[in-house]
PDB file with SEQRES, HELIX, SHEET and CRYST1 records, atoms N, CA, C and O in Angstrom:
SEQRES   1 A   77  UNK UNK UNK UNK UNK UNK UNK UNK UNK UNK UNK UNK UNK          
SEQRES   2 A   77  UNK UNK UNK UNK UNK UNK UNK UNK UNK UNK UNK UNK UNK          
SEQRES   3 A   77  UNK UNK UNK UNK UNK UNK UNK UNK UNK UNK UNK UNK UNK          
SEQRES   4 A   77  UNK UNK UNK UNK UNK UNK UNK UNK UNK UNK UNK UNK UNK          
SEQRES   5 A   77  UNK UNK UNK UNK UNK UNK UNK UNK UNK UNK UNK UNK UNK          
SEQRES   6 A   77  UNK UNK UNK UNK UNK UNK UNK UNK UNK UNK UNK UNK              
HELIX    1 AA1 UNK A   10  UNK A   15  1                                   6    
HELIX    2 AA2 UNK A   16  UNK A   18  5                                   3    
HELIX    3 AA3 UNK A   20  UNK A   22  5                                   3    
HELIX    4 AA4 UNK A   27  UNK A   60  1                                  34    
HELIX    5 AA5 UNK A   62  UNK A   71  1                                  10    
CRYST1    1.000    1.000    1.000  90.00  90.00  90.00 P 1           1          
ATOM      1  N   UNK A   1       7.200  10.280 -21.172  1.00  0.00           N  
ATOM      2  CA  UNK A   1       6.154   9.668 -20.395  1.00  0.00           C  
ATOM      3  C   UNK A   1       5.194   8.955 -21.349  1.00  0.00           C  
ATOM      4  O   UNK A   1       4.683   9.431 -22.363  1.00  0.00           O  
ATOM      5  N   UNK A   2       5.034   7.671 -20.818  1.00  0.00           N  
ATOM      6  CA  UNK A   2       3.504   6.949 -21.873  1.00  0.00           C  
ATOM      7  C   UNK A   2       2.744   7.322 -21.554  1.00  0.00           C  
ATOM      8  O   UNK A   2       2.547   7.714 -20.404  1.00  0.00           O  
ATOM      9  N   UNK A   3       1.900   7.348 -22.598  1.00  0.00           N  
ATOM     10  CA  UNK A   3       0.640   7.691 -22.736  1.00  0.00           C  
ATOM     11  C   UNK A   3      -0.489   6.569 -22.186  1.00  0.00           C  
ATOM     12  O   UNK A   3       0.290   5.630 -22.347  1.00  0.00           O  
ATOM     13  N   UNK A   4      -1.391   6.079 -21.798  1.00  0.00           N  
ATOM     14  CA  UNK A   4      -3.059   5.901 -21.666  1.00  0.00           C  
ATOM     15  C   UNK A   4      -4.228   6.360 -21.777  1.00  0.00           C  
ATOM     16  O   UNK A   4      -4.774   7.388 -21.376  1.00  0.00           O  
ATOM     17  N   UNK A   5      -4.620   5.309 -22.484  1.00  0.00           N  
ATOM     18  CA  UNK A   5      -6.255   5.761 -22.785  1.00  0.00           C  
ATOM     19  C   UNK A   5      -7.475   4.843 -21.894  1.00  0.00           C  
ATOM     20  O   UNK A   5      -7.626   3.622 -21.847  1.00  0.00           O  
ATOM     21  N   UNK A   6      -8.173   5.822 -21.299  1.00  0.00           N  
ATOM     22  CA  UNK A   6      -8.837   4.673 -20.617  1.00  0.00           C  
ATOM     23  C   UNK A   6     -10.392   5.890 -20.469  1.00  0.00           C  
ATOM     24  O   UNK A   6     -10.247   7.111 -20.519  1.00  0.00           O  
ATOM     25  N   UNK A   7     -11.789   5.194 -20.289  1.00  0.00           N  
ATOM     26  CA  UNK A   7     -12.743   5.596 -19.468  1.00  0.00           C  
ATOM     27  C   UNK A   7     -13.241   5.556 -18.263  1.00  0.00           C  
ATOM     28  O   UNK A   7     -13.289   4.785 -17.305  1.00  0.00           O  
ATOM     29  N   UNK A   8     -13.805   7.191 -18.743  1.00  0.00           N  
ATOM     30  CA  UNK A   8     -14.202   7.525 -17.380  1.00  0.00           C  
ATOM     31  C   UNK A   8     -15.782   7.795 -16.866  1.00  0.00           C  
ATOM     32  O   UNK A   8     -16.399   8.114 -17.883  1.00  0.00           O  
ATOM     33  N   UNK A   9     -16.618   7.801 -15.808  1.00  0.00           N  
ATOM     34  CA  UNK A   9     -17.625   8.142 -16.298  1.00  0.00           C  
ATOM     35  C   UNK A   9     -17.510  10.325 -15.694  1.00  0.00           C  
ATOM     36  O   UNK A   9     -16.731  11.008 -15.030  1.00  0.00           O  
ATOM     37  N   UNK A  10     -18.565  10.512 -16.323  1.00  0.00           N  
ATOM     38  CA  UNK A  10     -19.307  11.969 -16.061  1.00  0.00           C  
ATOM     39  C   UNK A  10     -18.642  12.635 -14.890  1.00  0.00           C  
ATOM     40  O   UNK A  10     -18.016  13.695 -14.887  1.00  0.00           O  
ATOM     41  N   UNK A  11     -18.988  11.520 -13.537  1.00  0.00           N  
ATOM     42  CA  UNK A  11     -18.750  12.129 -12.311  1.00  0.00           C  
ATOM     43  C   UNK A  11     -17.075  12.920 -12.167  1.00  0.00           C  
ATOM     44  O   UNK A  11     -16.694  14.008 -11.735  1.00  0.00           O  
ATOM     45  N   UNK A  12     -16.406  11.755 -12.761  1.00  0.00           N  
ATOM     46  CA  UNK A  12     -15.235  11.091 -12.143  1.00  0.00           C  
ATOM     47  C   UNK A  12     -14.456  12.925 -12.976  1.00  0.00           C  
ATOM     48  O   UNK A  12     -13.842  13.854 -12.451  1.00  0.00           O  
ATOM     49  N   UNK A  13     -15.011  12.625 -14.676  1.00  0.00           N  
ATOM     50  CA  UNK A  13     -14.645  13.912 -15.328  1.00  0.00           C  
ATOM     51  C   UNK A  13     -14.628  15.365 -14.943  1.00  0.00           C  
ATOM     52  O   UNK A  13     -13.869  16.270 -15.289  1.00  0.00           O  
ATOM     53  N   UNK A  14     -15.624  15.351 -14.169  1.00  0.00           N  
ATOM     54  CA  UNK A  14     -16.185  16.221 -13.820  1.00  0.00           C  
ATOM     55  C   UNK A  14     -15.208  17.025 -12.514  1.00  0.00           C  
ATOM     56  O   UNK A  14     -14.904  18.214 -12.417  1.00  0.00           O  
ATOM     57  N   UNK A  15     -14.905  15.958 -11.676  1.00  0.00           N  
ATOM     58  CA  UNK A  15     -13.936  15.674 -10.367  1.00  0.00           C  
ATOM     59  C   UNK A  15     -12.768  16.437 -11.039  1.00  0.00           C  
ATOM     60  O   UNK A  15     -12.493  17.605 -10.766  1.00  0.00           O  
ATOM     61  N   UNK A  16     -12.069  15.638 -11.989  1.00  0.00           N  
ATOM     62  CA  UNK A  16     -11.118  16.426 -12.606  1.00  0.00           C  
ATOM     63  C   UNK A  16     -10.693  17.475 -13.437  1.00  0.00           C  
ATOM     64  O   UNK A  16      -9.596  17.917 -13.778  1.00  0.00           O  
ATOM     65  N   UNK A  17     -12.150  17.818 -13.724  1.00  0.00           N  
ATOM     66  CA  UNK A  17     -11.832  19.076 -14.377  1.00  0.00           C  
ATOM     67  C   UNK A  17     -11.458  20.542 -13.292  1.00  0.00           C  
ATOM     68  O   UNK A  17     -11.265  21.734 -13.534  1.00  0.00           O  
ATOM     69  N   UNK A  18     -11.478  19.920 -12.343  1.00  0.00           N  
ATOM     70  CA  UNK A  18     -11.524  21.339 -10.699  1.00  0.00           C  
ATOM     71  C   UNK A  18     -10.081  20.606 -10.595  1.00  0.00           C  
ATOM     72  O   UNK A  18      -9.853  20.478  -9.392  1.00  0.00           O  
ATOM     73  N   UNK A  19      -9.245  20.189 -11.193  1.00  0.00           N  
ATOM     74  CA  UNK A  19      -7.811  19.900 -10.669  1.00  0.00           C  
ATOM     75  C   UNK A  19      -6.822  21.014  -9.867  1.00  0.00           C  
ATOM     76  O   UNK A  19      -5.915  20.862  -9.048  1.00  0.00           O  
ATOM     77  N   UNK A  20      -7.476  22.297 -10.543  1.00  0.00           N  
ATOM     78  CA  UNK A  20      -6.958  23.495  -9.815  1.00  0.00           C  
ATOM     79  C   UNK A  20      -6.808  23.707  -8.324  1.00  0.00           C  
ATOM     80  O   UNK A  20      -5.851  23.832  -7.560  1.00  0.00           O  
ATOM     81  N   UNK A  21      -8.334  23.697  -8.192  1.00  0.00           N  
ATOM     82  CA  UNK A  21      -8.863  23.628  -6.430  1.00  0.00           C  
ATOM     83  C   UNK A  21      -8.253  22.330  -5.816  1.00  0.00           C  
ATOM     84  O   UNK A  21      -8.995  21.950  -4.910  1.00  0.00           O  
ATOM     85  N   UNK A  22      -7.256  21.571  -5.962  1.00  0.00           N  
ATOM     86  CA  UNK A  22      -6.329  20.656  -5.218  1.00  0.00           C  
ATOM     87  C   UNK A  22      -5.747  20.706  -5.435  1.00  0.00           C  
ATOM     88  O   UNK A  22      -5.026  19.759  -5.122  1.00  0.00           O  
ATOM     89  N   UNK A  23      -4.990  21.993  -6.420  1.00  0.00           N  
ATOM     90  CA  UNK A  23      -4.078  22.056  -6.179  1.00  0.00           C  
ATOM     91  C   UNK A  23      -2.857  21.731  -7.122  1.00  0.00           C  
ATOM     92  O   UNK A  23      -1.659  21.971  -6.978  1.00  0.00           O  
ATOM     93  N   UNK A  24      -3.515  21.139  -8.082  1.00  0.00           N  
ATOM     94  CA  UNK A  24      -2.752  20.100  -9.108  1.00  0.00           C  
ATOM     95  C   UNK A  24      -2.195  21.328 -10.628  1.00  0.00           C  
ATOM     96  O   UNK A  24      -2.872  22.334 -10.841  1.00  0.00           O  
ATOM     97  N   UNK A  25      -1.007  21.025 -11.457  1.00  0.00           N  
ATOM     98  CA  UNK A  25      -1.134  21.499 -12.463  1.00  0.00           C  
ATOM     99  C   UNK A  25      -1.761  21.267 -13.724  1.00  0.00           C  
ATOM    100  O   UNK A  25      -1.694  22.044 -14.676  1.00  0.00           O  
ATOM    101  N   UNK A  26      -2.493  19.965 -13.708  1.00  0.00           N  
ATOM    102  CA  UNK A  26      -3.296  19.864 -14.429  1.00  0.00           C  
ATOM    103  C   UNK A  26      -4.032  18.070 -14.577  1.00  0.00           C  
ATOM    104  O   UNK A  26      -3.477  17.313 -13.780  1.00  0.00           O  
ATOM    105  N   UNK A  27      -4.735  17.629 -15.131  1.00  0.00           N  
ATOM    106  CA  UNK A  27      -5.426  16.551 -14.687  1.00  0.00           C  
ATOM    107  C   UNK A  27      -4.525  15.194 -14.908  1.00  0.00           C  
ATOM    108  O   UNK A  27      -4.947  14.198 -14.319  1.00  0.00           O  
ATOM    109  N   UNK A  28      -3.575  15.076 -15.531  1.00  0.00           N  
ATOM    110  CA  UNK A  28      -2.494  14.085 -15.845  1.00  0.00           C  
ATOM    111  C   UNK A  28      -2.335  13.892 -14.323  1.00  0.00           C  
ATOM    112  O   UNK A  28      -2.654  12.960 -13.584  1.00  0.00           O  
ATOM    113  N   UNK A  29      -1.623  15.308 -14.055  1.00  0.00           N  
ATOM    114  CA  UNK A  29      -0.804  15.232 -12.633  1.00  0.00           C  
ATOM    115  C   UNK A  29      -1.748  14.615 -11.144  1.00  0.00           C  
ATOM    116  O   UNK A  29      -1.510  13.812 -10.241  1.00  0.00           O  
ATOM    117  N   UNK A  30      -2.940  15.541 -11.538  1.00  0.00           N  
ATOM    118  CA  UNK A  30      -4.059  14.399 -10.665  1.00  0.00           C  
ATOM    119  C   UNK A  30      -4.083  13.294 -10.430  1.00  0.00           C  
ATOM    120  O   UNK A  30      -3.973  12.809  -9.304  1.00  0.00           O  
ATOM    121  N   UNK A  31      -4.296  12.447 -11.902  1.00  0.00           N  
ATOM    122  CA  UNK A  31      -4.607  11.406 -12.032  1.00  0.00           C  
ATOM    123  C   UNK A  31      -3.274  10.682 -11.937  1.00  0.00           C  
ATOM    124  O   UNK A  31      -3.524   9.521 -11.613  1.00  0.00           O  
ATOM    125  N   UNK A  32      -2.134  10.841 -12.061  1.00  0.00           N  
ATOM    126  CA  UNK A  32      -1.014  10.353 -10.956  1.00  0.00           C  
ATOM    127  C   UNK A  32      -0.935  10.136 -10.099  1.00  0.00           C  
ATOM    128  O   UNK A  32      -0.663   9.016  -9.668  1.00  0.00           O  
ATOM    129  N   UNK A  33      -1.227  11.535  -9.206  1.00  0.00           N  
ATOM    130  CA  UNK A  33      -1.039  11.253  -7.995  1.00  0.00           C  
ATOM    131  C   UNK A  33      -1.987  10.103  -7.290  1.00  0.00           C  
ATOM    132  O   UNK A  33      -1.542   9.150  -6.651  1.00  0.00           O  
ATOM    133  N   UNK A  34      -3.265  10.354  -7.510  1.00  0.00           N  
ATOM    134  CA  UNK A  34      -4.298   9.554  -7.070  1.00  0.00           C  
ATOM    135  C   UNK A  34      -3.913   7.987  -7.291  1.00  0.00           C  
ATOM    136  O   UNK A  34      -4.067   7.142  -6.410  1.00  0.00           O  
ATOM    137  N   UNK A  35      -3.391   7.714  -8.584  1.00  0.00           N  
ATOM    138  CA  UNK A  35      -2.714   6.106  -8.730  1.00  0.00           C  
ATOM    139  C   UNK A  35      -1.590   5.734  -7.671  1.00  0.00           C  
ATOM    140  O   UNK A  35      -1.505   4.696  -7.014  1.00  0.00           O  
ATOM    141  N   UNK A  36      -1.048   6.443  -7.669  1.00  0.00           N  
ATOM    142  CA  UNK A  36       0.651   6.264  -6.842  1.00  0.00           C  
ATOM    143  C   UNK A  36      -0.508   6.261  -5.719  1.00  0.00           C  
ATOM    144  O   UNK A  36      -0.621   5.089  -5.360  1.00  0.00           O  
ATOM    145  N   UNK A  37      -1.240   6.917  -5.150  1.00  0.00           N  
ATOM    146  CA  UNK A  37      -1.634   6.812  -3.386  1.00  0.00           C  
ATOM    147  C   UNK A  37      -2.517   5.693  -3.596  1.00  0.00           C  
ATOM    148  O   UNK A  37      -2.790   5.155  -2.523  1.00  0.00           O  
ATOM    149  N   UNK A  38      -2.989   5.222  -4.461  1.00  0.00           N  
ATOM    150  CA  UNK A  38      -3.629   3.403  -4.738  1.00  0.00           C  
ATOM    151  C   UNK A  38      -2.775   2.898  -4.650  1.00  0.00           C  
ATOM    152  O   UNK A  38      -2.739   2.154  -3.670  1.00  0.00           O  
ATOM    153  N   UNK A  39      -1.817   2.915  -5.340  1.00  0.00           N  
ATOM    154  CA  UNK A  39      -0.220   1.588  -5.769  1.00  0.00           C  
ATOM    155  C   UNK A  39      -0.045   1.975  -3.964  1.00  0.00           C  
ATOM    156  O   UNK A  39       0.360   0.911  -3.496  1.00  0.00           O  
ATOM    157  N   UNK A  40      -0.133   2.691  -3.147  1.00  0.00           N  
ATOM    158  CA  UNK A  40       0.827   2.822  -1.913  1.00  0.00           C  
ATOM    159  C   UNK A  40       0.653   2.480  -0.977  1.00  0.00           C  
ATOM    160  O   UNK A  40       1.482   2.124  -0.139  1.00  0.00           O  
ATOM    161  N   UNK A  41      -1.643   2.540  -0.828  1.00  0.00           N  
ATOM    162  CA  UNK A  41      -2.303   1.614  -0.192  1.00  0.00           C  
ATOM    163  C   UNK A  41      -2.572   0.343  -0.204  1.00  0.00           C  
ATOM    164  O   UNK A  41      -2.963  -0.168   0.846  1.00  0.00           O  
ATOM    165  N   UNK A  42      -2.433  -0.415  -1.329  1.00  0.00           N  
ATOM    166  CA  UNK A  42      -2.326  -1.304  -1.984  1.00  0.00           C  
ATOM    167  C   UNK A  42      -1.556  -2.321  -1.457  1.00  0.00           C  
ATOM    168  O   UNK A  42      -1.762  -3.486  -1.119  1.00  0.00           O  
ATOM    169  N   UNK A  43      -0.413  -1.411  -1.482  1.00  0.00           N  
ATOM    170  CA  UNK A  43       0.808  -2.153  -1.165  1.00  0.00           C  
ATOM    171  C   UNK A  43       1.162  -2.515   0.464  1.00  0.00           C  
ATOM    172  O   UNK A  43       1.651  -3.545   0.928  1.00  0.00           O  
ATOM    173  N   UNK A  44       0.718  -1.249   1.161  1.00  0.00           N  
ATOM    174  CA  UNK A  44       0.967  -1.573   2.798  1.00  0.00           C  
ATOM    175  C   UNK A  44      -0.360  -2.455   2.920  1.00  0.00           C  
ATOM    176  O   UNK A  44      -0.306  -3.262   3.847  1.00  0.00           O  
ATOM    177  N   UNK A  45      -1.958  -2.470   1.911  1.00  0.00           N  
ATOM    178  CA  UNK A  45      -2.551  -3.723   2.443  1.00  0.00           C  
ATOM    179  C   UNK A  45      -1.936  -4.982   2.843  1.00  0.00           C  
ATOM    180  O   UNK A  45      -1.991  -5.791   3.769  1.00  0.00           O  
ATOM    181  N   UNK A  46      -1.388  -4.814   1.854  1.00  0.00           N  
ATOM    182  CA  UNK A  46      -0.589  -6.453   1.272  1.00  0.00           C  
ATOM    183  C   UNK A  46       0.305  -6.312   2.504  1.00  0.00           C  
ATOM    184  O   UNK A  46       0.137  -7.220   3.318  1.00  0.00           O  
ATOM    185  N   UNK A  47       1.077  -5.533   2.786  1.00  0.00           N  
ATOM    186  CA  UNK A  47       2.243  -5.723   3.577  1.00  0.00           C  
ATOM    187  C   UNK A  47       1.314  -5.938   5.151  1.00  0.00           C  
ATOM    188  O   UNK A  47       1.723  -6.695   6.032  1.00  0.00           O  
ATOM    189  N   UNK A  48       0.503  -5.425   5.227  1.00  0.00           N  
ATOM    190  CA  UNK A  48      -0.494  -5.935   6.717  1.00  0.00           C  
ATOM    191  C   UNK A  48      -0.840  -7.363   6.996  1.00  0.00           C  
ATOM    192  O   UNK A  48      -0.641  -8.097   7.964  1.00  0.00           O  
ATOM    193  N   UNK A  49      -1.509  -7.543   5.666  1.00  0.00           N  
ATOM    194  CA  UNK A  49      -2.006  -8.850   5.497  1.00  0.00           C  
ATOM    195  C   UNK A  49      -0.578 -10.054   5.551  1.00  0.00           C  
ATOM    196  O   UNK A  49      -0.886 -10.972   6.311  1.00  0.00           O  
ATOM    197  N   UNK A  50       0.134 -10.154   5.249  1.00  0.00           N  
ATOM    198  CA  UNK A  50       1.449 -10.507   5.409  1.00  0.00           C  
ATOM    199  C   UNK A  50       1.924 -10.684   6.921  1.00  0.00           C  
ATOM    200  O   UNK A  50       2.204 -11.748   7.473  1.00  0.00           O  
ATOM    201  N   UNK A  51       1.952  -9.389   7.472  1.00  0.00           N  
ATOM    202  CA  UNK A  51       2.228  -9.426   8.994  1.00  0.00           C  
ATOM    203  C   UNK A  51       1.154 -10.427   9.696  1.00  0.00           C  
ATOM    204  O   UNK A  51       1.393 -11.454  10.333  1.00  0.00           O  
ATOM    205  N   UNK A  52       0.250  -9.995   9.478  1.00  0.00           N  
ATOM    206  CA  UNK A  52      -1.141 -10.935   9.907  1.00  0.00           C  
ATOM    207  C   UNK A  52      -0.835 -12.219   9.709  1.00  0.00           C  
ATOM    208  O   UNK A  52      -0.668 -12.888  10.729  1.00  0.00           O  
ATOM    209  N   UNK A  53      -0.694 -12.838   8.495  1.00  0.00           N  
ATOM    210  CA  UNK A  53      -0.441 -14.251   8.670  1.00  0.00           C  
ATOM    211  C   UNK A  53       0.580 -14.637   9.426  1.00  0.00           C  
ATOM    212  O   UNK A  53       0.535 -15.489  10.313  1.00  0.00           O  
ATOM    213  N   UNK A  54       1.760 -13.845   8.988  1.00  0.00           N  
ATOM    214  CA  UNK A  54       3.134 -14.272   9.667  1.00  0.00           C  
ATOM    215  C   UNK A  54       2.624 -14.317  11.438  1.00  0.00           C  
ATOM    216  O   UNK A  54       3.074 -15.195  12.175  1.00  0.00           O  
ATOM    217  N   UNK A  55       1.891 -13.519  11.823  1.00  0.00           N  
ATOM    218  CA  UNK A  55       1.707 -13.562  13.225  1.00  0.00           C  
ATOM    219  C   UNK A  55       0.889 -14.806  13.685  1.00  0.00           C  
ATOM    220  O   UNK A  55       1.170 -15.505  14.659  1.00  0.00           O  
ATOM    221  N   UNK A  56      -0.041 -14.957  12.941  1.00  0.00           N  
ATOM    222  CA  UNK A  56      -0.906 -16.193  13.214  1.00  0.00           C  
ATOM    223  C   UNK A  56       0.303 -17.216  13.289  1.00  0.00           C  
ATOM    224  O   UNK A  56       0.654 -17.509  14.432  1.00  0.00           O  
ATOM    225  N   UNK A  57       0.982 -17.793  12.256  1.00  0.00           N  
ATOM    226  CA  UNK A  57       1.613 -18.495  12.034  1.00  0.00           C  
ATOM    227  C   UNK A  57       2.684 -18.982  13.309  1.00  0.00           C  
ATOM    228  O   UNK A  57       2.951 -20.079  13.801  1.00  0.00           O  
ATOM    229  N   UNK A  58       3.072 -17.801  13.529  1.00  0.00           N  
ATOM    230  CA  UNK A  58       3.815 -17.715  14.995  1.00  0.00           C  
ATOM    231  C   UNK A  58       2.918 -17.987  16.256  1.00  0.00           C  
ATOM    232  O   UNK A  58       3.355 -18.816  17.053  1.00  0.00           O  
ATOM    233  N   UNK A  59       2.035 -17.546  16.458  1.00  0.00           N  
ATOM    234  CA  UNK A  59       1.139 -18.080  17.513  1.00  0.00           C  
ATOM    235  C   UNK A  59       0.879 -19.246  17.511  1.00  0.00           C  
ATOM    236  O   UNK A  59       1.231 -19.835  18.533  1.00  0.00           O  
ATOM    237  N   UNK A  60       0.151 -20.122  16.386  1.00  0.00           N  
ATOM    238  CA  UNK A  60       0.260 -21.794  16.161  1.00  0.00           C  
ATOM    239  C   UNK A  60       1.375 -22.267  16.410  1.00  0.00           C  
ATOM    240  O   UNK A  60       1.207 -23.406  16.848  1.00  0.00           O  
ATOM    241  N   UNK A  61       2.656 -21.947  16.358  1.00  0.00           N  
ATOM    242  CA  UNK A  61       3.974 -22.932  16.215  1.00  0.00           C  
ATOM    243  C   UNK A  61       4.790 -22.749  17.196  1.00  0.00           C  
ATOM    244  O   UNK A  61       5.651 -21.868  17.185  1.00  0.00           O  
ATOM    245  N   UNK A  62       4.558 -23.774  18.394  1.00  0.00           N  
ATOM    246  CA  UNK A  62       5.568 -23.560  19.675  1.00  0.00           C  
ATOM    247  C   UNK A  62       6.731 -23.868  19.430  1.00  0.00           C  
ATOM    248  O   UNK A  62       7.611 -23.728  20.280  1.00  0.00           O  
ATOM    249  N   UNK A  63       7.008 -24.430  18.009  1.00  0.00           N  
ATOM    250  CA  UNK A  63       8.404 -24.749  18.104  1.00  0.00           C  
ATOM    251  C   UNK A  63       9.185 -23.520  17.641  1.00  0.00           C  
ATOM    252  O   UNK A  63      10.344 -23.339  18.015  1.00  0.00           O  
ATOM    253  N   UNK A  64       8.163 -22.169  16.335  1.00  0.00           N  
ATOM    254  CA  UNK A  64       8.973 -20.917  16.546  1.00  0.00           C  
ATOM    255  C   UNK A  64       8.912 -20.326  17.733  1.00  0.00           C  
ATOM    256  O   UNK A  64      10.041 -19.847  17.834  1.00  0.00           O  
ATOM    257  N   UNK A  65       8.300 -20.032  18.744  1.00  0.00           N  
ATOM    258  CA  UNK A  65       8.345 -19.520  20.102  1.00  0.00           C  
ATOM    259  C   UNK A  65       9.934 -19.795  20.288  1.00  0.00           C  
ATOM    260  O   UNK A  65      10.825 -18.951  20.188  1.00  0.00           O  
ATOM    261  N   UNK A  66      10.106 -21.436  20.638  1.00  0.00           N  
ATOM    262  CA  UNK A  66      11.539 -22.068  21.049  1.00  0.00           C  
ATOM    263  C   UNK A  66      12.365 -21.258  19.863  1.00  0.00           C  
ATOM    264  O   UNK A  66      12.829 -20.205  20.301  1.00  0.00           O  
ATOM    265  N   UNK A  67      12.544 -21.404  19.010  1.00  0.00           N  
ATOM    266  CA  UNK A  67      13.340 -20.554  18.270  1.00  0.00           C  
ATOM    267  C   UNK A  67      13.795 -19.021  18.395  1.00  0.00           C  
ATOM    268  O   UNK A  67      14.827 -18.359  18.507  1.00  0.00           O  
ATOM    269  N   UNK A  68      12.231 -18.835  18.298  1.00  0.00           N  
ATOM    270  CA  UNK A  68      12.814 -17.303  18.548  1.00  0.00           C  
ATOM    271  C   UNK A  68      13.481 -17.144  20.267  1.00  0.00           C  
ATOM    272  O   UNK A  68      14.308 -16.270  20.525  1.00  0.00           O  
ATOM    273  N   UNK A  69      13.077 -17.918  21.105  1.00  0.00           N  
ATOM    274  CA  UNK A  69      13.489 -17.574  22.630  1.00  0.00           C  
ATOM    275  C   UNK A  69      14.878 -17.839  22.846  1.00  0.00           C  
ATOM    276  O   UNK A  69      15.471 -17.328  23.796  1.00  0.00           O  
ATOM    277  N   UNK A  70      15.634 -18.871  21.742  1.00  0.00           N  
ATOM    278  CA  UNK A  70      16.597 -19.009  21.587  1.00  0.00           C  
ATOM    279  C   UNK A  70      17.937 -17.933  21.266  1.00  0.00           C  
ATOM    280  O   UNK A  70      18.979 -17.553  21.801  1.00  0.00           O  
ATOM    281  N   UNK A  71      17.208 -17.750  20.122  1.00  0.00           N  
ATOM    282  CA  UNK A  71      18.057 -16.935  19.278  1.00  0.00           C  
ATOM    283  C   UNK A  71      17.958 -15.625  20.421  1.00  0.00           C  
ATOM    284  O   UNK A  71      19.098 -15.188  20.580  1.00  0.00           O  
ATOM    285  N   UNK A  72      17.095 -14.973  21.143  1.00  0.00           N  
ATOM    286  CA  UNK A  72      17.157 -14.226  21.860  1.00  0.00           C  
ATOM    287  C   UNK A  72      17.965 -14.204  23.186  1.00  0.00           C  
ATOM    288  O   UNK A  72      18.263 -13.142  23.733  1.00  0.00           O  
ATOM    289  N   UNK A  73      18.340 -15.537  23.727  1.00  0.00           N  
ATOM    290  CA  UNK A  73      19.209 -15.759  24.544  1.00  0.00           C  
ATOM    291  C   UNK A  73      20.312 -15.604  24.398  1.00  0.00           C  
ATOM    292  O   UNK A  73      21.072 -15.395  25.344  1.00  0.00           O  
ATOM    293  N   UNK A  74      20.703 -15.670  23.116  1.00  0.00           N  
ATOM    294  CA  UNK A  74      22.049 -16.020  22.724  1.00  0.00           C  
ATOM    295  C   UNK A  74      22.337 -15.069  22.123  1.00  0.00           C  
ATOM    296  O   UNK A  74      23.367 -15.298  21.488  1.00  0.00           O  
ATOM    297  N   UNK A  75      21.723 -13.409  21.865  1.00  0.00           N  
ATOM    298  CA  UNK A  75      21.932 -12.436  21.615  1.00  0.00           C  
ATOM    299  C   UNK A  75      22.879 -11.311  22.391  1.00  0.00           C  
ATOM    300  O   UNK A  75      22.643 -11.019  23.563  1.00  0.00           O  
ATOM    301  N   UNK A  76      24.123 -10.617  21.543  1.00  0.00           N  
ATOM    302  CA  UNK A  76      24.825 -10.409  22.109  1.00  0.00           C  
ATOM    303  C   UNK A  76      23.909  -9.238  23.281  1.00  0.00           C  
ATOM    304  O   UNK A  76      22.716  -9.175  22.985  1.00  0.00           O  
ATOM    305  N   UNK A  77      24.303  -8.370  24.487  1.00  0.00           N  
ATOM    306  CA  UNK A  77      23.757  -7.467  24.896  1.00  0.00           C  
ATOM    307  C   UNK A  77      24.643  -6.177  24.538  1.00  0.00           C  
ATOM    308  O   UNK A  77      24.265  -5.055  24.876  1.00  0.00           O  
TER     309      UNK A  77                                                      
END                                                                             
């Protein structure tokens, strides 16, 4: 596993030194987990925001409507 060095302030130290009381085996493993559930929110933001446009996008464009109503007709049942 690599290593990082980074700061922190007082509070944040402080937070992690009780890694026990959540449970954790020790503050590495904390401070993992807590990244991975950023990287995870992060990521379904992005993936919202995405849907969001794509939907706008579809609402402006009657010619995807016709498309998609198409392709739906012509879907096997």
């Amino acid at each position: 596993m690599q290593h990082a060095r980074f700061n922190l302030t007082s509070q944040i130290i402080e937070f992690l030194c009780n890694y026990k009381l959540y449970g954790f085996n020790d503050k590495s493993s904390m401070v993992r987990a807590a990244l991975l559930r950023l990287k995870e929110e992060l990521e379904l933001k992005n993936i919202r925001q995405s849907a969001e446009l794509y939907a706008e996008i579809y609402e402006e464009d009657s010619d995807l409507h016709e498309l998609t109503e198409s392709a739906v007709a012509e879907w096997p049942e």
